[in-house]
BABAZA-387109 format. One record per residue: x negated, z negated, y of N, C-alpha, C in turn; residue number from 1; residue in three letters. Coordinates in nm, 2 decimals, always signed. Each point is the difference from the previous one (the first is absolute). Last residue first. Layout:
BEGIN
    n_px    n_pz    n_py   ca_px   ca_pz   ca_py    c_px    c_pz    c_py   nr  rest
       X       Z       Y       X       Z       Y       X       Z       Y  NUM   ALA
...
# end
This chain:
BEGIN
    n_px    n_pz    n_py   ca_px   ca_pz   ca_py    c_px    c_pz    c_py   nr  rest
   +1.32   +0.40   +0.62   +0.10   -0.08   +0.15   -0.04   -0.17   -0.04   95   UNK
   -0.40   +0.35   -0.19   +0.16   +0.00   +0.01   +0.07   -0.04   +0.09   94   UNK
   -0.46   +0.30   -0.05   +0.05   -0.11   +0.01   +0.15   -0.03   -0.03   93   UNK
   -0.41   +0.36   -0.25   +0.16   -0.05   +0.08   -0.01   -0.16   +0.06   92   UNK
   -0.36   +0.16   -0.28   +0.05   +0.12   +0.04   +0.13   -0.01   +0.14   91   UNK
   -0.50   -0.23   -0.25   +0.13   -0.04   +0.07   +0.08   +0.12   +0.07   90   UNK
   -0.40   -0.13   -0.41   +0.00   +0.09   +0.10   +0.20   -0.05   +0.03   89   UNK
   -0.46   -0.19   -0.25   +0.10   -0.01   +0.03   +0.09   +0.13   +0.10   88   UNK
   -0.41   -0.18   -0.43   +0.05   +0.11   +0.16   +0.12   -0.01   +0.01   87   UNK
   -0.34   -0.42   -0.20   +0.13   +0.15   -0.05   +0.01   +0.02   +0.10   86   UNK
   -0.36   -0.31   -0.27   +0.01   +0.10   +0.14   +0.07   +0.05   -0.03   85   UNK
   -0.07   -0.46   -0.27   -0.02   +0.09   +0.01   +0.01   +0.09   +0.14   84   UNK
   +0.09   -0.50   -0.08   -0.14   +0.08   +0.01   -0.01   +0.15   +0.01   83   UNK
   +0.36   -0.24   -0.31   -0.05   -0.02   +0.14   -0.15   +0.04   +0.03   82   UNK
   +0.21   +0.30   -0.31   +0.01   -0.14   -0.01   -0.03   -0.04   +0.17   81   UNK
   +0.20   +0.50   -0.28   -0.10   -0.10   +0.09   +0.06   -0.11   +0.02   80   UNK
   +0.20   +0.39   -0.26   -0.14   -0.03   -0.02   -0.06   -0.09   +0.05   79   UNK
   +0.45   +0.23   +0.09   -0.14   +0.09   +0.06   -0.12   -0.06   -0.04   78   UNK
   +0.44   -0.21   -0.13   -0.01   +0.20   -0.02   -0.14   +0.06   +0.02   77   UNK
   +0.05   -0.46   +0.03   -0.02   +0.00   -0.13   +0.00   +0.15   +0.00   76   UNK
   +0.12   -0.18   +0.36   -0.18   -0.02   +0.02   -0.04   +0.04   -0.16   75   UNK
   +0.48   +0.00   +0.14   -0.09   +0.13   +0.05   -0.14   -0.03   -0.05   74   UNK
   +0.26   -0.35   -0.11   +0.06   +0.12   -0.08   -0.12   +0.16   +0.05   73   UNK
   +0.00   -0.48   +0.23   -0.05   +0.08   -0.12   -0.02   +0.07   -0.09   72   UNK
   +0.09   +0.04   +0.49   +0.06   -0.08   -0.06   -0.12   -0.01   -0.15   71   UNK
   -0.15   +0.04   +0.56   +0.04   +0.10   -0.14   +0.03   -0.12   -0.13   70   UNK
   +0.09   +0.01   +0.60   -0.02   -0.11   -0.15   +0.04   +0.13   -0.09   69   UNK
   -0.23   -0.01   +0.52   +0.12   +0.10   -0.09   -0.01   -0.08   -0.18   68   UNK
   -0.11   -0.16   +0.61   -0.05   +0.01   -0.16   +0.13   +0.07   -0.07   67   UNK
   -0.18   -0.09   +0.55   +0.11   +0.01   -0.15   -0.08   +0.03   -0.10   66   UNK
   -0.20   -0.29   +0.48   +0.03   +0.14   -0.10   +0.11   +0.00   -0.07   65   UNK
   -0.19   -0.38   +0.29   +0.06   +0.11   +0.08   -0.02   +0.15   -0.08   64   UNK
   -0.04   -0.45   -0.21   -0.05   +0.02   +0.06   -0.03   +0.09   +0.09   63   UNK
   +0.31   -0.09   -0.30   +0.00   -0.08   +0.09   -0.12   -0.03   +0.09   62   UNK
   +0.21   +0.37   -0.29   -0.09   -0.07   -0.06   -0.05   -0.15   +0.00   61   UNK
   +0.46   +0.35   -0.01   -0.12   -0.07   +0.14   -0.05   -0.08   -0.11   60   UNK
   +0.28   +0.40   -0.24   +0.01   -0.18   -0.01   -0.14   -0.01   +0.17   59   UNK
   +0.25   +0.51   -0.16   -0.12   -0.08   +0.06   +0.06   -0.16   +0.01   58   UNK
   +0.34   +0.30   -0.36   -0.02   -0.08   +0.10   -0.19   -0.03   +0.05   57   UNK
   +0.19   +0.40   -0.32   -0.06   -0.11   +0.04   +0.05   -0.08   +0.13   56   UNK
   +0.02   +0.43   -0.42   +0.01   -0.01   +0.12   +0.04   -0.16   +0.05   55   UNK
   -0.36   +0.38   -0.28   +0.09   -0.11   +0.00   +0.04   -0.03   +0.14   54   UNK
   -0.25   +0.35   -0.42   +0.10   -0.01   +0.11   +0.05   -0.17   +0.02   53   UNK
   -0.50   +0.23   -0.21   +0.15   -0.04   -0.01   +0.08   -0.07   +0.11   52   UNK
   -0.48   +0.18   +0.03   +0.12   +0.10   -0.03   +0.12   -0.03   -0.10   51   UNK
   -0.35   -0.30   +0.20   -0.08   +0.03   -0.08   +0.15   +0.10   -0.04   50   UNK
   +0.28   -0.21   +0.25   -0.16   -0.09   -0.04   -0.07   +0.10   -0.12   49   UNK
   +0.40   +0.08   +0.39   -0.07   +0.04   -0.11   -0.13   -0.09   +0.02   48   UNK
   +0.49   -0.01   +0.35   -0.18   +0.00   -0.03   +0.01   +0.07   -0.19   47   UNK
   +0.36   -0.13   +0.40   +0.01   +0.09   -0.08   -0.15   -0.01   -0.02   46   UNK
   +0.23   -0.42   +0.31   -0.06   +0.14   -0.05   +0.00   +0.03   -0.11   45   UNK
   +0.17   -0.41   +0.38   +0.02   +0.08   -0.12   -0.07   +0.11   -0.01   44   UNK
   -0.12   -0.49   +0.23   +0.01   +0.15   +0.02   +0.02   +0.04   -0.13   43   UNK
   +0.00   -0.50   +0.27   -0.05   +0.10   -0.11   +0.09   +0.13   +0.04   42   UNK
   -0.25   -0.22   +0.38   +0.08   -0.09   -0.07   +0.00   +0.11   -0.12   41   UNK
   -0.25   -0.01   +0.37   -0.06   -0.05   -0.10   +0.09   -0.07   -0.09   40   UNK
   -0.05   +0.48   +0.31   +0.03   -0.08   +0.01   -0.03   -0.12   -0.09   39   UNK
   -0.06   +0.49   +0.12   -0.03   -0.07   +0.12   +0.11   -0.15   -0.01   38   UNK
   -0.23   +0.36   -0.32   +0.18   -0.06   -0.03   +0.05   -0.05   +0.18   37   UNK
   -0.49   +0.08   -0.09   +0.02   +0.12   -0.08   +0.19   +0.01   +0.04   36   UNK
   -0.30   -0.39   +0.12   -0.01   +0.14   +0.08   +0.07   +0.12   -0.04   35   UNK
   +0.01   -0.35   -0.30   +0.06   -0.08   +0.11   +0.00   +0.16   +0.11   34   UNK
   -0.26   +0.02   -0.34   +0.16   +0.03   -0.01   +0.05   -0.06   +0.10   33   UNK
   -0.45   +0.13   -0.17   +0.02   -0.04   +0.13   +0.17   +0.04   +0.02   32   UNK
   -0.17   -0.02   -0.54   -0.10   -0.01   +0.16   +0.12   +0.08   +0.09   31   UNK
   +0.20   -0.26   -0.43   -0.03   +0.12   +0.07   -0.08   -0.02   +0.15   30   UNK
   -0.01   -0.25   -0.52   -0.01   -0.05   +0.16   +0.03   +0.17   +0.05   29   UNK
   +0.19   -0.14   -0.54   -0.14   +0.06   +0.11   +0.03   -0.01   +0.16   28   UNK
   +0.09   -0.31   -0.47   +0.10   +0.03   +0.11   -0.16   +0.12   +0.02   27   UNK
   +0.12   -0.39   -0.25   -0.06   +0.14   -0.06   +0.08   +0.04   +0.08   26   UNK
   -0.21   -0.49   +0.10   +0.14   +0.11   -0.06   -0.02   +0.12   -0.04   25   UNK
   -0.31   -0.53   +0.03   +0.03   +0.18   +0.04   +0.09   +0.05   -0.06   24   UNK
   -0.08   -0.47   +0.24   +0.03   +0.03   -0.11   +0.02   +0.17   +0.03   23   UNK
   -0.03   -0.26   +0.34   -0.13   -0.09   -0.11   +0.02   +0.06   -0.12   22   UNK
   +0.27   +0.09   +0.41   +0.00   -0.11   -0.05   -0.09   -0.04   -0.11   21   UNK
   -0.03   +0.48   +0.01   +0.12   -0.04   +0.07   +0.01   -0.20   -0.03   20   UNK
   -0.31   +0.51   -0.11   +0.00   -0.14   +0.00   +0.11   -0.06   +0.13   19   UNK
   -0.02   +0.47   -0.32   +0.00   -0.06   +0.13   +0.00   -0.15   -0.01   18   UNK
   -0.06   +0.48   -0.31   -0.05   -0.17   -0.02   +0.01   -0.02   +0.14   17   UNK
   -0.14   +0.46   -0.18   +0.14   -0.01   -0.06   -0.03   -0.25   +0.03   16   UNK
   -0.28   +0.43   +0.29   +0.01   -0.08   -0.08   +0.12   -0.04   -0.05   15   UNK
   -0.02   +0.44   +0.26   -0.04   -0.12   +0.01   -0.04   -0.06   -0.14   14   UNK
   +0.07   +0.54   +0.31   -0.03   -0.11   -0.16   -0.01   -0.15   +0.07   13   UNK
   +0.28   +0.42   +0.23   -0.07   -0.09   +0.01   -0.04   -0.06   -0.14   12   UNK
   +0.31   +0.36   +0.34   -0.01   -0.03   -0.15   -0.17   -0.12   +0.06   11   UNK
   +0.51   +0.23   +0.26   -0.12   -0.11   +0.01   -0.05   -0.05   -0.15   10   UNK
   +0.38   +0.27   +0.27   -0.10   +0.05   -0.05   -0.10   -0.08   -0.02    9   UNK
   +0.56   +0.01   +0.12   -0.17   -0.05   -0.01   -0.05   +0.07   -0.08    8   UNK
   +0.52   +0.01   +0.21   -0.10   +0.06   -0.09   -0.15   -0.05   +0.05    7   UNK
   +0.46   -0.28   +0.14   +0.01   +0.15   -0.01   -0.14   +0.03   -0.09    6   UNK
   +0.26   -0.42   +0.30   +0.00   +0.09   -0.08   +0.00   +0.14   -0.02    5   UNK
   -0.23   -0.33   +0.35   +0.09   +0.01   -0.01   +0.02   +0.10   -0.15    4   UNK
   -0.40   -0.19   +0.28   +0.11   -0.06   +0.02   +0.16   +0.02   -0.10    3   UNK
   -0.50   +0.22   +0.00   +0.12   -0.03   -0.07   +0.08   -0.05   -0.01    2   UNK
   -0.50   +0.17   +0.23   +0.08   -0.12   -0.03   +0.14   +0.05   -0.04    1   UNK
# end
């Protein structure tokens, strides 16, 4: 757990598409974050989608997860639509 700022190591594929209120965002869900941050509010991090750099506010999902919103600019760098699978990998937390 990662209460606090400093270095992660946490890579992971998901789906590119979170359903939020009925409506999907292009966001990726991070598995067991809540566990992972020990918390469910948002969370700053240093990550890479599919090996481009980004650095991010975690949005709560509101279902006791975060979500990481890929913009369209990125989804356009790396190719992918909704639906698709990107690796995510989370290097840092922030303050």
């Amino acid at each position: 757990m990662s209460t606090s700022p400093g270095p992660l190591d946490v890579t992971f594929a998901a789906p590119l598409g979170v359903t939020v209120k009925g409506d999907l965002w292009s966001c990726v869900e991070i598995p067991d974050s809540v566990e992972l941050f020990g918390t469910g509010k948002a969370v700053r991090v240093v990550a890479t989608v599919d090996s481009e750099p980004v650095t991010a506010g975690l949005m709560p999902t509101g279902s006791g997860g975060h979500m990481l919103s890929v913009s369209a600019k990125l989804r356009n760098k790396i190719a992918k639509k909704l639906g698709d699978v990107v690796t995510v990998h989370l290097s840092e937390r922030l303050t």
